[in-house]
C-alpha positions as CSV (number, residue, x, y, z in Angstrom):
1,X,0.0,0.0,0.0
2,X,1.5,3.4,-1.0
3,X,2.5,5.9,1.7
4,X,0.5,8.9,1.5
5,X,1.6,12.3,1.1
6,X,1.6,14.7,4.4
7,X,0.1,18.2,4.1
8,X,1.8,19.0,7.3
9,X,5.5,20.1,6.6
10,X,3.4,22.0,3.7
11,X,1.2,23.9,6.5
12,X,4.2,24.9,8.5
13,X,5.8,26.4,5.4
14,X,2.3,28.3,4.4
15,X,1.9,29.5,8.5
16,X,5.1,30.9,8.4
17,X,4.8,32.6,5.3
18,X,1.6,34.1,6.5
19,X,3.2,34.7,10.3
20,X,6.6,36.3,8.8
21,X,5.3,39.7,7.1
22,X,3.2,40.4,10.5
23,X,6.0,39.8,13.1
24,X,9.0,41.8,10.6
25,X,5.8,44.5,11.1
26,X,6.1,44.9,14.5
27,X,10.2,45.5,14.2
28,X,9.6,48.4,11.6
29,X,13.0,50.0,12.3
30,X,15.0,46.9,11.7
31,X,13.8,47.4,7.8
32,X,14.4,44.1,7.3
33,X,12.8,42.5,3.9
34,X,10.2,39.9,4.1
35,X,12.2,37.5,1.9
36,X,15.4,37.9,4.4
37,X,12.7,37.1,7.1
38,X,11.7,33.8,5.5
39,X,15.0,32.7,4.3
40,X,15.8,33.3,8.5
41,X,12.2,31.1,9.2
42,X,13.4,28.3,6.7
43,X,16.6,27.9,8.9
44,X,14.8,27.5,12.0
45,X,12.4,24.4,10.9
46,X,15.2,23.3,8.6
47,X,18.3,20.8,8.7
48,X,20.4,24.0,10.3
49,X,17.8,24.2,13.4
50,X,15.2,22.0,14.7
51,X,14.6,19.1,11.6
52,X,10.4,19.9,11.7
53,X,10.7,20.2,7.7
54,X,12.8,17.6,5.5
55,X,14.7,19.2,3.1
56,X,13.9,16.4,1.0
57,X,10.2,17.0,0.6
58,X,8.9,16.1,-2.7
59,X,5.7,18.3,-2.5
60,X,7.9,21.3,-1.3
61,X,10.8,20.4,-3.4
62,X,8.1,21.1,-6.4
63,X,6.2,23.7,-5.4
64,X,9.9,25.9,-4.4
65,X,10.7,25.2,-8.0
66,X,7.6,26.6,-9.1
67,X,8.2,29.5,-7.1
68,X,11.4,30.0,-8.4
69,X,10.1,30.2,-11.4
70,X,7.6,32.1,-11.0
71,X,9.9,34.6,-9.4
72,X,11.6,34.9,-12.5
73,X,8.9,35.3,-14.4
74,X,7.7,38.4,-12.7
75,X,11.1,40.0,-12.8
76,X,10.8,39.6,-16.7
77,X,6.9,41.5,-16.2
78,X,9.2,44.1,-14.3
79,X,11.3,45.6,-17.8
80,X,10.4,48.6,-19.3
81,X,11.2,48.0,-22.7
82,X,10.3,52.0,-23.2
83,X,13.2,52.7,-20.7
84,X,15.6,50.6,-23.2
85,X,14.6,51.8,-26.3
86,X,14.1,55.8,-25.8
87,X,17.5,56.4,-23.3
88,X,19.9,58.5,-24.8
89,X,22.2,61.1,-23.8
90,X,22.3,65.0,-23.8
91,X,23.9,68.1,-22.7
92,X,23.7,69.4,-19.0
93,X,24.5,71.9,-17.9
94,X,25.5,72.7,-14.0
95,X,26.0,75.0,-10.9
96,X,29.2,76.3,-13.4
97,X,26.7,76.9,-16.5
98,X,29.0,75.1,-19.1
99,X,27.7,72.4,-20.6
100,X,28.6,68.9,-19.2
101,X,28.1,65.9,-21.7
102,X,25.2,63.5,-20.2
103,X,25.5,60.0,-20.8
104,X,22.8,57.5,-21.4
105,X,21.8,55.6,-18.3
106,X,21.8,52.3,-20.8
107,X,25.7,52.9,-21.6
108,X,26.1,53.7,-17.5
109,X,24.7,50.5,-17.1
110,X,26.9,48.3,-19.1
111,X,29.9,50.2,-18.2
112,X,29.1,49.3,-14.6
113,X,28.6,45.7,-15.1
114,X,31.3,45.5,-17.4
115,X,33.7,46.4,-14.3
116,X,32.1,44.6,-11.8
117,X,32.1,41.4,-13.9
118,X,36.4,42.0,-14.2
119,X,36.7,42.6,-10.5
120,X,33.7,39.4,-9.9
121,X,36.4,37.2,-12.4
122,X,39.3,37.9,-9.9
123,X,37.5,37.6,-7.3
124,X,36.7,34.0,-8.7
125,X,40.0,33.1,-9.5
126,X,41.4,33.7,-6.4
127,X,38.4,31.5,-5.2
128,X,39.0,28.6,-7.8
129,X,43.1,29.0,-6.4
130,X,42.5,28.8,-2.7
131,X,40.1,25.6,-4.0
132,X,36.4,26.6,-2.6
133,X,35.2,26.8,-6.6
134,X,35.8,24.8,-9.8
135,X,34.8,27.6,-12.4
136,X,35.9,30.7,-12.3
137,X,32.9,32.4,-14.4
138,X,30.5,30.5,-12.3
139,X,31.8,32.3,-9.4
140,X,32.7,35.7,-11.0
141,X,28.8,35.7,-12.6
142,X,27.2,34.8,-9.2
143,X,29.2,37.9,-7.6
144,X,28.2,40.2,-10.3
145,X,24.2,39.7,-9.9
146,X,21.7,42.3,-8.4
147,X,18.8,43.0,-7.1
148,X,16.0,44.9,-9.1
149,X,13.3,43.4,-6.9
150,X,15.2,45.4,-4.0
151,X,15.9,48.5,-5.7
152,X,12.4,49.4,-7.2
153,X,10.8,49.2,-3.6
154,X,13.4,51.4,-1.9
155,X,13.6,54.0,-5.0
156,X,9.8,54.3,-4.6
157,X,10.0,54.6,-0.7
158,X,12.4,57.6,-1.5
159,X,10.1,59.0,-3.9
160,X,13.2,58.6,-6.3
161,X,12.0,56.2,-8.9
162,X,10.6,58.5,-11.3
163,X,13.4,60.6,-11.7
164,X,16.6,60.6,-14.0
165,X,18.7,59.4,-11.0
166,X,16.3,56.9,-10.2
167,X,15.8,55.9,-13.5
168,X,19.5,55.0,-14.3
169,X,19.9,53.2,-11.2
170,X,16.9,51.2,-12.4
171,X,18.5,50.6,-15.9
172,X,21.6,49.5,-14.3
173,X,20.1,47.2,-12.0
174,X,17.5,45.6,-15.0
175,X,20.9,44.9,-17.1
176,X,22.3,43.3,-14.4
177,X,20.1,41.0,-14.1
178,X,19.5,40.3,-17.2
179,X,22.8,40.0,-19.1
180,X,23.9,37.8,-15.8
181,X,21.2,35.3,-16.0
182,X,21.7,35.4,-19.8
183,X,25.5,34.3,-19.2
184,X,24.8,32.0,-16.3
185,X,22.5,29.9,-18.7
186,X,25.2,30.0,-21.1
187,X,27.8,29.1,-18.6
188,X,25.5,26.5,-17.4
189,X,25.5,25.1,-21.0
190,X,29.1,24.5,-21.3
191,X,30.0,22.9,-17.8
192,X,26.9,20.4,-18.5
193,X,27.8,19.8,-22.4
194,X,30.9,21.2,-22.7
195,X,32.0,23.7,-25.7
196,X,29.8,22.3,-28.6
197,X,27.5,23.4,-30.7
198,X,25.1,22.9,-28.4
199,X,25.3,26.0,-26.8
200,X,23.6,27.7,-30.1
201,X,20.7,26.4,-28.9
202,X,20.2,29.0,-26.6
203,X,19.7,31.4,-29.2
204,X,16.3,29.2,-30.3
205,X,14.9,30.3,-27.0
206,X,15.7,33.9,-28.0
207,X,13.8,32.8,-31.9
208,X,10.7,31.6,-29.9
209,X,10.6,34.7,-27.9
210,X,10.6,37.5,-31.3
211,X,8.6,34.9,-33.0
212,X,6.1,35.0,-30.4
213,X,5.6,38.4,-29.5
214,X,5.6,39.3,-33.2
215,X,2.8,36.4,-33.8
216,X,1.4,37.1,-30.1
217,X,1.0,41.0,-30.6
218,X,-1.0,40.6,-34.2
219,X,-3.1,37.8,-32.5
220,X,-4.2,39.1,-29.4
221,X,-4.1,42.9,-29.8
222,X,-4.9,43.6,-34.0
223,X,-7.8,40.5,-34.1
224,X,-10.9,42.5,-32.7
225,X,-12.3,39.9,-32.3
226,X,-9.8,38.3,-30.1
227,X,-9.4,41.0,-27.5
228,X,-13.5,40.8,-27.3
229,X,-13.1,37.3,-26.2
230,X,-10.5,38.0,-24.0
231,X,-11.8,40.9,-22.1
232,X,-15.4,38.9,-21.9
233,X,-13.5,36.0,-20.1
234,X,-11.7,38.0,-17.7
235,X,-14.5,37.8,-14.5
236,X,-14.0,35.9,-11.7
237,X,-14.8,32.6,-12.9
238,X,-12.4,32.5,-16.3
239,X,-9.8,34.8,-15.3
240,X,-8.7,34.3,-18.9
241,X,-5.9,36.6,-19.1
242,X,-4.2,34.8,-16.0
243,X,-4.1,31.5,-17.4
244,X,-3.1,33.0,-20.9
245,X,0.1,33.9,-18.8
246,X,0.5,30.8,-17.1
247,X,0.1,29.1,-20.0
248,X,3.2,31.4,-21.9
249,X,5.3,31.2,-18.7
250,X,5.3,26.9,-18.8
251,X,5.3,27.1,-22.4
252,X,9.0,28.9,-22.1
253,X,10.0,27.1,-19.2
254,X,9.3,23.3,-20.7
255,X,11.3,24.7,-24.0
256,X,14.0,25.9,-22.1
257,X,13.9,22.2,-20.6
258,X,13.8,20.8,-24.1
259,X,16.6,22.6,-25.6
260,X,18.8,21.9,-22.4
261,X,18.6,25.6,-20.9
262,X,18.9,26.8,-17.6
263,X,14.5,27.3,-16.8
264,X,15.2,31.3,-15.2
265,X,16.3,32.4,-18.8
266,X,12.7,31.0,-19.9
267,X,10.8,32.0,-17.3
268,X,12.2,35.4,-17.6
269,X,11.5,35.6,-20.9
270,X,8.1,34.4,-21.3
271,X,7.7,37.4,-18.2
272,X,8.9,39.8,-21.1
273,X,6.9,39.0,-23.2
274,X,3.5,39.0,-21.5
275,X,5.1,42.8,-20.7
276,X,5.4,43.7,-23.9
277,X,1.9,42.0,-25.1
278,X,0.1,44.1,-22.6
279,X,-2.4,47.0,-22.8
280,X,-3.5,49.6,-21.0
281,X,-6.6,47.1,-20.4
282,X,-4.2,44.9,-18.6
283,X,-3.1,46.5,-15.9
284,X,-5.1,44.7,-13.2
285,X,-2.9,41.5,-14.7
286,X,0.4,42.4,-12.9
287,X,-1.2,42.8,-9.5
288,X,-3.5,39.6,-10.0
289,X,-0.1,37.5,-10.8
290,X,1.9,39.1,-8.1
291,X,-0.8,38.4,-5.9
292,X,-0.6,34.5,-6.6
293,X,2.7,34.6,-6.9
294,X,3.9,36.2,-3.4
295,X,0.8,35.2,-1.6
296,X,1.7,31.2,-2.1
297,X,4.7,30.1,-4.5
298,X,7.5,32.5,-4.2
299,X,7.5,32.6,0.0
300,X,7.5,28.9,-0.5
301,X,11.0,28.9,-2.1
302,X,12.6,31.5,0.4
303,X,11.5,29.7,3.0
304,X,12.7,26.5,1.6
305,X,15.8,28.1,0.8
306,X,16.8,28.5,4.6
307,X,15.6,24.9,5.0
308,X,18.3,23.6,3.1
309,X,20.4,26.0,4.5
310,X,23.7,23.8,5.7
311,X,25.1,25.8,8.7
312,X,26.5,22.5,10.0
313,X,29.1,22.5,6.8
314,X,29.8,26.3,7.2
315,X,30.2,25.9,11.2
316,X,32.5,23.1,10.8
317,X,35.0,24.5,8.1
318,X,36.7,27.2,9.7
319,X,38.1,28.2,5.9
320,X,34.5,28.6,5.4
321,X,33.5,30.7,8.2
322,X,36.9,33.0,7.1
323,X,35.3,33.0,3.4
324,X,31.9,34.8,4.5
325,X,33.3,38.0,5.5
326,X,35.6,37.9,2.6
327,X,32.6,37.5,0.3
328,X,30.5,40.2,1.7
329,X,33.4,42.8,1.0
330,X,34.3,41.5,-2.2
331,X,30.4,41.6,-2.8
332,X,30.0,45.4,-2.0
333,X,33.6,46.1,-3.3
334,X,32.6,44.8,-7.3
335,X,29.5,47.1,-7.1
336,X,30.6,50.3,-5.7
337,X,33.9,50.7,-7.4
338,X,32.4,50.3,-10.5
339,X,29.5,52.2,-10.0
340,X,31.9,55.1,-10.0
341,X,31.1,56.1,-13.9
342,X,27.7,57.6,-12.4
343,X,29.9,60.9,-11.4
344,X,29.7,61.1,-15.2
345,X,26.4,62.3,-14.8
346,X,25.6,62.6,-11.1
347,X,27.3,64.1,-7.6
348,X,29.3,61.9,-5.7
349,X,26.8,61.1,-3.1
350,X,24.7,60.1,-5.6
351,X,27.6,58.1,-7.0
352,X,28.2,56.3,-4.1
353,X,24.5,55.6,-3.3
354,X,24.8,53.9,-6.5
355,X,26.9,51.4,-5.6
356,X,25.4,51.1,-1.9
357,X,21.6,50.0,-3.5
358,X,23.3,48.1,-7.0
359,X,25.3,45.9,-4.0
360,X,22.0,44.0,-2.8
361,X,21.5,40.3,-4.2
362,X,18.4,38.4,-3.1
363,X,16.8,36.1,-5.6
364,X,19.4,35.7,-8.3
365,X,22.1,35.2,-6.4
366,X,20.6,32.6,-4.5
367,X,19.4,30.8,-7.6
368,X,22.8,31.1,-9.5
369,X,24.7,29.3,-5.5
370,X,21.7,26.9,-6.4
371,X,22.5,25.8,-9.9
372,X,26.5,26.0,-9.0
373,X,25.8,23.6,-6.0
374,X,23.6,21.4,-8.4
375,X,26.3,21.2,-10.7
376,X,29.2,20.5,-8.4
377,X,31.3,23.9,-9.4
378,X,30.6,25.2,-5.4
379,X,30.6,23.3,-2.3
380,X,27.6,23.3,0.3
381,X,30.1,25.7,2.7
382,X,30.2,28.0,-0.2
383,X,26.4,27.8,-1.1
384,X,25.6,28.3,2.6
385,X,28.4,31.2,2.7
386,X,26.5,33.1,-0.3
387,X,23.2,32.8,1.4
388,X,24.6,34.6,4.2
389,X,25.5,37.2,1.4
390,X,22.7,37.8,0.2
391,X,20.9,38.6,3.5
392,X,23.3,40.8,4.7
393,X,23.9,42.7,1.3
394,X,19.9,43.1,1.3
395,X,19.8,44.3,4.6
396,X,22.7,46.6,4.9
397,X,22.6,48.0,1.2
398,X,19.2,49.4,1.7
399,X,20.1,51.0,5.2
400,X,23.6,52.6,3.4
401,X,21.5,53.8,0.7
402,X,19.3,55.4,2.6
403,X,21.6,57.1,4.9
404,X,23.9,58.6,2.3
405,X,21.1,59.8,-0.1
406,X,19.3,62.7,1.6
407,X,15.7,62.1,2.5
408,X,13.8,64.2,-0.5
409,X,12.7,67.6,0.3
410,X,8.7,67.1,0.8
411,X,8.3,70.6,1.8
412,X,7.5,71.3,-2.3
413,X,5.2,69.6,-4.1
414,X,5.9,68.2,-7.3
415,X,5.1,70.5,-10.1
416,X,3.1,70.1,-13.2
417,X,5.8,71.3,-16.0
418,X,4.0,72.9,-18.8
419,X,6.4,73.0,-22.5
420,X,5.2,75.7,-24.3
421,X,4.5,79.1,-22.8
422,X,2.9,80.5,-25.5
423,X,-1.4,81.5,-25.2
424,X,-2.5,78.3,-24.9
425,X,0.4,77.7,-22.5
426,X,0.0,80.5,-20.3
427,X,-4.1,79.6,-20.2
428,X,-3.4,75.9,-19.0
429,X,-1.1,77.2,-16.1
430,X,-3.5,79.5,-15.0
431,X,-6.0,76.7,-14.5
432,X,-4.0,74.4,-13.0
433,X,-2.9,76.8,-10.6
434,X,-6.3,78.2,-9.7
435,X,-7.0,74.6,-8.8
436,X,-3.8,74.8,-6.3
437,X,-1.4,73.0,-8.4
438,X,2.6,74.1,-8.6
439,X,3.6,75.2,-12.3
440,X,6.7,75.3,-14.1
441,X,6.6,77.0,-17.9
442,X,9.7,76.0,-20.4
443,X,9.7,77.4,-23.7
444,X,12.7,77.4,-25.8
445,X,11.9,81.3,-27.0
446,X,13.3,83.3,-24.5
447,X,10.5,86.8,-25.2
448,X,7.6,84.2,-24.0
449,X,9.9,83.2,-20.7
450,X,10.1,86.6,-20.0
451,X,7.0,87.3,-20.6
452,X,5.1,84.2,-18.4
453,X,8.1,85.6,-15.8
454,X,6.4,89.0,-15.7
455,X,3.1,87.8,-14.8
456,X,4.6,86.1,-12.2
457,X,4.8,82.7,-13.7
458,X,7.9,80.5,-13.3
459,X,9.3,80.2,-16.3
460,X,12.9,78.6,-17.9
461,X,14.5,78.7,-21.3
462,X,15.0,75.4,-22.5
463,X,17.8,75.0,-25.8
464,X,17.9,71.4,-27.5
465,X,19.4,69.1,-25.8
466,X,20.4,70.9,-22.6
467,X,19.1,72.5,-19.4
468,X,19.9,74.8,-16.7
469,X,19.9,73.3,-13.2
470,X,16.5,74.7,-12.5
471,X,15.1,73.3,-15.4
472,X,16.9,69.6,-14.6
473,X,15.4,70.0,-10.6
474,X,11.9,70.9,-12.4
475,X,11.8,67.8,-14.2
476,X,13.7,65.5,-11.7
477,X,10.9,66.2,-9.1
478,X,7.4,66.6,-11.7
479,X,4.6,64.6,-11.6
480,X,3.2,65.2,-15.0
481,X,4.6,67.2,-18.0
482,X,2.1,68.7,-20.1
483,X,3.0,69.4,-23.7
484,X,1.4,72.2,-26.0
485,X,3.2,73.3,-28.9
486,X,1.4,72.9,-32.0
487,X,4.4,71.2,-33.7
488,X,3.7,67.5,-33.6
489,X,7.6,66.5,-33.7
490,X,8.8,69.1,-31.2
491,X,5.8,67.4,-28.6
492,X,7.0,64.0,-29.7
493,X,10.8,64.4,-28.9
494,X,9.7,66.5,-25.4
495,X,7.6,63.6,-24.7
496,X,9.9,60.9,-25.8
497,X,12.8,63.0,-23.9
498,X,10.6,63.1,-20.6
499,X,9.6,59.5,-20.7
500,X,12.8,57.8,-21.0
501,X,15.5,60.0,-19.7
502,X,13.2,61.6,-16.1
503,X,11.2,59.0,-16.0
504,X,7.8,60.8,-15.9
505,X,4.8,58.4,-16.3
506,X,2.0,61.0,-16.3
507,X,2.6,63.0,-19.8
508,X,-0.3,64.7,-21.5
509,X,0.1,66.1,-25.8
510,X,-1.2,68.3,-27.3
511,X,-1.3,66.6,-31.4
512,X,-2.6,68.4,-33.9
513,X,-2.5,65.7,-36.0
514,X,-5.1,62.4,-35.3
515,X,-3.0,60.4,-37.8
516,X,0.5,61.0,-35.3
517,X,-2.2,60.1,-31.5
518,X,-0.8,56.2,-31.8
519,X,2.9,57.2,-31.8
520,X,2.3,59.1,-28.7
521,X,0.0,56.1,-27.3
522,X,2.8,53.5,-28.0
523,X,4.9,55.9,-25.6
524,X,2.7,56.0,-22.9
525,X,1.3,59.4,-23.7
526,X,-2.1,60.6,-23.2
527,X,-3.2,62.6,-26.3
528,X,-5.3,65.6,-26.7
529,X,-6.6,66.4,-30.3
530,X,-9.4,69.1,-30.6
531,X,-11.1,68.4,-33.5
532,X,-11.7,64.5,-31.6
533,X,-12.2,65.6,-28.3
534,X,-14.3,69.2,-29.3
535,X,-17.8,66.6,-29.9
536,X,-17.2,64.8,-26.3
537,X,-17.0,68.1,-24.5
538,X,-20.0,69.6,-26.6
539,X,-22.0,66.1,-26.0
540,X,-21.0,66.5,-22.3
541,X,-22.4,69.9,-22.0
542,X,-25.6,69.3,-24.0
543,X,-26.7,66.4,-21.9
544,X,-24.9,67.5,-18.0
545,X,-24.4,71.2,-18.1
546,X,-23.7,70.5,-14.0
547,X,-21.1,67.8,-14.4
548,X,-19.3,70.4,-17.1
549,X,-19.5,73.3,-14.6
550,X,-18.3,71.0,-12.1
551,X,-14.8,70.1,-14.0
552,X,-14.8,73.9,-15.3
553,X,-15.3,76.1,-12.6
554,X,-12.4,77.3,-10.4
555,X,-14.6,80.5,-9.3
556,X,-15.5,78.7,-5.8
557,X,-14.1,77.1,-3.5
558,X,-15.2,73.3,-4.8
559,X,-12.8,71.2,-6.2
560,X,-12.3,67.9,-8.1
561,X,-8.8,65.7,-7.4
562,X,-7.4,62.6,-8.2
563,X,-6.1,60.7,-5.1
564,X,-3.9,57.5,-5.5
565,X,-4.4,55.3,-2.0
566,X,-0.8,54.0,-0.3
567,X,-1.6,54.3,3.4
568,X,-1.6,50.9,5.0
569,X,-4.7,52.3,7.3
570,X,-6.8,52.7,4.3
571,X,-6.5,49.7,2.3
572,X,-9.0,46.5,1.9
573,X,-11.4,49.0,4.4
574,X,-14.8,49.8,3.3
575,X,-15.4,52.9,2.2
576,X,-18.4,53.4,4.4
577,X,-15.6,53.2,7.2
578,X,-13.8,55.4,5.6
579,X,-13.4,58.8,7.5
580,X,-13.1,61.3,5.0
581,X,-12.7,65.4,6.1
582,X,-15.1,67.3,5.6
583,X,-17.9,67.5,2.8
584,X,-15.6,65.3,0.4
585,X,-17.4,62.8,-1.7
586,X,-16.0,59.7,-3.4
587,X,-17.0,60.3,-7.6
588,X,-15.3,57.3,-8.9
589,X,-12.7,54.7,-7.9
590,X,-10.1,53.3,-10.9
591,X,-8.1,50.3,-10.2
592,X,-5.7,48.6,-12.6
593,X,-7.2,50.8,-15.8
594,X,-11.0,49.9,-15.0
595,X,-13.7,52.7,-13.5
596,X,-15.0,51.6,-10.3
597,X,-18.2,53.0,-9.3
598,X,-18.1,53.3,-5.4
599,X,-20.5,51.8,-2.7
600,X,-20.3,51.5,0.4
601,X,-18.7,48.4,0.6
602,X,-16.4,48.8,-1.9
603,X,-12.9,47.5,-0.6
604,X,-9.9,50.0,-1.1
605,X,-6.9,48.5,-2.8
606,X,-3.2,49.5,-2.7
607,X,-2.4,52.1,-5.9
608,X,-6.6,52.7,-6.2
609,X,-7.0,55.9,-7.9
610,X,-10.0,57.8,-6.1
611,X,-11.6,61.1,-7.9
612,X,-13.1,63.4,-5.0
613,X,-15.2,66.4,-4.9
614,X,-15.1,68.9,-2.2
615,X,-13.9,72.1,-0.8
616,X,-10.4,72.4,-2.1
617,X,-8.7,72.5,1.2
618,X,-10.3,68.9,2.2
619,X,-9.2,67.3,-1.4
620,X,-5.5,68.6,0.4
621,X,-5.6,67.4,3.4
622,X,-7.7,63.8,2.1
623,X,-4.5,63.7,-0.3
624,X,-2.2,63.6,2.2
625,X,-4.3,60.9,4.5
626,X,-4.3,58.7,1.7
């Protein structure tokens, strides 16, 4: 009679996922991440502490490979493809006013890991010599990984990941990641096969993935009748679009097993291209994967991780114990040395805070001492050294970060940058800032700054391709830019500009031309064309005069504001138990692209955006609750 399964290691794993986030809550100024948490949970019920969970389990062995690979997956949903394609350098200039040449964060980025793979290859040789490794580039490609699933969160916690600093160091960190899975699978490759042609076939996994999104984007987004089906089968019941992505992610992962390649690179992969295939329609498809993804799988494999965590074979090799301090210096040493081509662009505590945030490893690295261990390259004292790695390097990077980069000044808000400064210009600042909003004019003719300067306005000359250091601390902090010459081009390059090199997510354009509205869509843009949008504001007029007057007026003392929800207090609450200040009333809720209409028990959701009416000093302070 066969031996049935136990669901019990399985429930301890799942109960400490669930207990972890709430106890790490309690110790908020330790700022210790969740992972590091379960990785630390893992090695307490594990074979380092007291044996409750076998590392051995078949269930759990599965479902942390799953998790692994779904990790991966959502890293490749993390890329910004626009990021890649629009960066490009300029002329800055500084407190001196003479130019300084700008360079593109994309070349910053590959300079970077460039160094810190040459340092992480000595590193590994003197590694492979003292007889702890046996392969260099194994070694020198697990030393050279990052962290983008640490950086994003603590560039957003800063308020810093919008901006052209923030954006470089996210550029940095994506090619990271990317190029050194990329060369892991290929190093992979050659210590399981050896140098044959084998290896080529890593480059039918890169085949698949253009012939699929070229295919995959004609199917599912030009067939109307496709995205009809798709967007009717995405209720509660079908959830269509999450098993679409499923689906893609295995599809990779099962070809990457076919063709002999290391599972991440497909798993990342099919992530990129679900990015890429998406919509504006999609959005809710992120959060709905993340969701499954970090409420069940991806816990699973940290925790599993510090199950098979072998403190025994680090405690008992006294070379190894010497070896973890010498890999958490070497670790922050091949990030912040090279990181030192940022002062092409930036100050040198910006500069250094480079290196301090690039130096945190988490998943990769782990994954990479994984598939060395698996292959024999590292020993279990190394594996378990590098694990100790990676949770001080997530911990302290962070913490370094944050103490060397200034806390930003929240004093000012964020303006709303206006290019153009011209009639229509001038008009649009004056509503915006009769509905309290901050406004900052550019305009590259230097009669209309003056002018917009006279009446009080703050206005900056702009010249192609460079800026003053106003104009650079205008953009570096703005929340939307606002475009409104009537040449189609000049909008597109300010737009383009804005996008890739600042970061800006909110840009609105003025196109003249309906023909040239999808180039500014594919960028992200939202478009404004009058002879489209004349008819809607006439229809809206004709049939509610009071809803027109409403979004019109800014003679009174009523106003109507877009609020985005963070606050912890606020979110999966009720809106009935909601206390909102003052007369304020709730006109809409949007969430992941889709209009809400609000109830009472509608259910607040982390990045909700909420329109409110009210007196304009209660939209302020409701903002600032929220």
């Amino acid at each position: 009679m066969e031996e049935s399964q136990s669901f019990l290691p399985l429930l301890l794993v799942v109960f400490l996922a669930f207990l972890v986030p709430i106890i790490l809550s309690r110790f908020k100024r330790l700022r210790l991440p969740i992972v590091v948490g379960e990785i630390l949970a893992g090695i307490i019920i594990g074979r380092s502490g007291f044996g409750w969970v076998s590392y051995h389990d078949p269930a759990l062995d599965l479902l942390s490979e799953f998790g692994f690979v779904f990790l991966m997956f959502l890293s490749g949903m993390e890329i910004d493809f626009s990021s890649l394609r629009f960066s490009r350098g300029g002329v800055s200039a500084e407190g001196t006013g003479k130019p300084k040449r700008q360079f593109s964060p994309v070349l910053l980025g590959f300079l970077s890991l460039g160094l810190t793979m040459v340092l992480s290859a000595g590193a590994g040789y003197s590694l492979y010599v003292l007889g702890y490794v046996s392969d260099i580039w194994m070694m020198a490609l697990i030393l050279s990984t990052t962290s983008l699933g640490v950086v994003v969160p603590v560039l957003k916690e800063r308020g810093m990941s919008t901006g052209r600093y923030g954006q470089a160091l996210l550029v940095a960190a994506l090619i990271a990641d990317f190029v050194t899975m990329l060369l892991i699978t290929v190093d992979v490759a050659i210590l399981s096969h050896g140098l044959t042609l084998d290896i080529l076939l890593i480059g039918l996994l890169f085949v698949a993935f253009f012939l699929i999104y070229r295919f995959g984007n004609v199917f599912f987004n030009q067939i109307p009748g496709v995205r009809q089906v798709l967007d009717e089968l995405s209720h509660a019941t079908a959830q269509i679009k999450v098993r679409a992505a499923f689906t893609m992610m295995l599809i990779f992962v099962v070809l990457a097993e076919f063709l002999g390649v290391e599972i991440i690179l497909g798993a990342f992969l099919a992530g990129a291209i679900i990015a890429l295939l998406s919509r504006p329609e999609d959005d809710d498809l992120p959060h709905q994967l993340e969701a499954i993804g970090f409420g069940f799988f991806i816990p699973i494999f940290f925790i599993m991780v510090g199950v098979d965590f072998n403190l025994q074979a680090l405690m008992e090799s006294p070379e190894a114990l010497i070896l973890v301090p010498f890999l958490v210096l070497v670790a922050f040493a091949v990030k912040v040395f090279p990181a030192l081509v940022f002062k092409l662009n930036f100050t040198w505590r910006e500069t250094w805070g480079a290196g301090a945030i690039l130096s945190a490893r988490l998943s990769l690295i782990i994954a990479a001492a994984a598939i060395g261990l698996r292959l024999g390259v590292i020993s279990e004292a190394v594996n378990a050294g590098i694990i100790l790695v990676a949770i001080l390097t997530v911990t302290l990077a962070p913490m370094i970060f944050l103490r060397i980069i200034p806390e930003a000044q929240m004093d000012a808000a964020p303006p709303i940058v206006i290019a153009g400064a011209g009639a229509l210009g001038i008009q649009v600042a004056e509503q915006l800032i009769a509905h309290g909003e901050p406004v900052v004019l550019l305009d590259p003719n230097p009669t209309r700054v003056r002018r917009a300067n006279e009446r009080g306005f703050e206005a900056y000359q702009i010249v192609e391709e460079h800026a003053s250091p106003e104009v650079e601390d205008a953009l570096n902090r703005a929340k939307t830019v606002v475009c409104v010459f009537g040449d189609v081009e000049r909008n597109y390059r300010i737009c383009e500009r804005t996008r890739a090199v600042y970061g800006i997510d909110h840009i609105v354009s003025r196109v003249p031309d309906p023909g040239a509205i999808p180039r500014f869509e594919k960028i992200g843009v939202t478009t404004m064309n009058a002879a489209v949008d004349q008819a809607v504001l006439l229809s809206l007029l004709a049939r509610n005069p009071a809803a027109y007057n409403l979004l019109t007026r800014t003679d009174d003392d009523k106003d109507v504001c877009e609020v985005t929800v963070y606050n912890p207090r606020y979110l999966n609450k009720p809106l009935r138990d909601v206390q909102l200040p003052g007369d304020l009333l709730v006109l809409a809720v949007s969430r992941g692209g889709e209009l809400v209409v609000p109830h009472g028990d509608t259910r607040l959701t982390a990045g909700d955006k909420i329109t409110l009416l009210g007196r304009a000093d209660c939209v302020e302070i409701a903002r600032e609750m929220m």
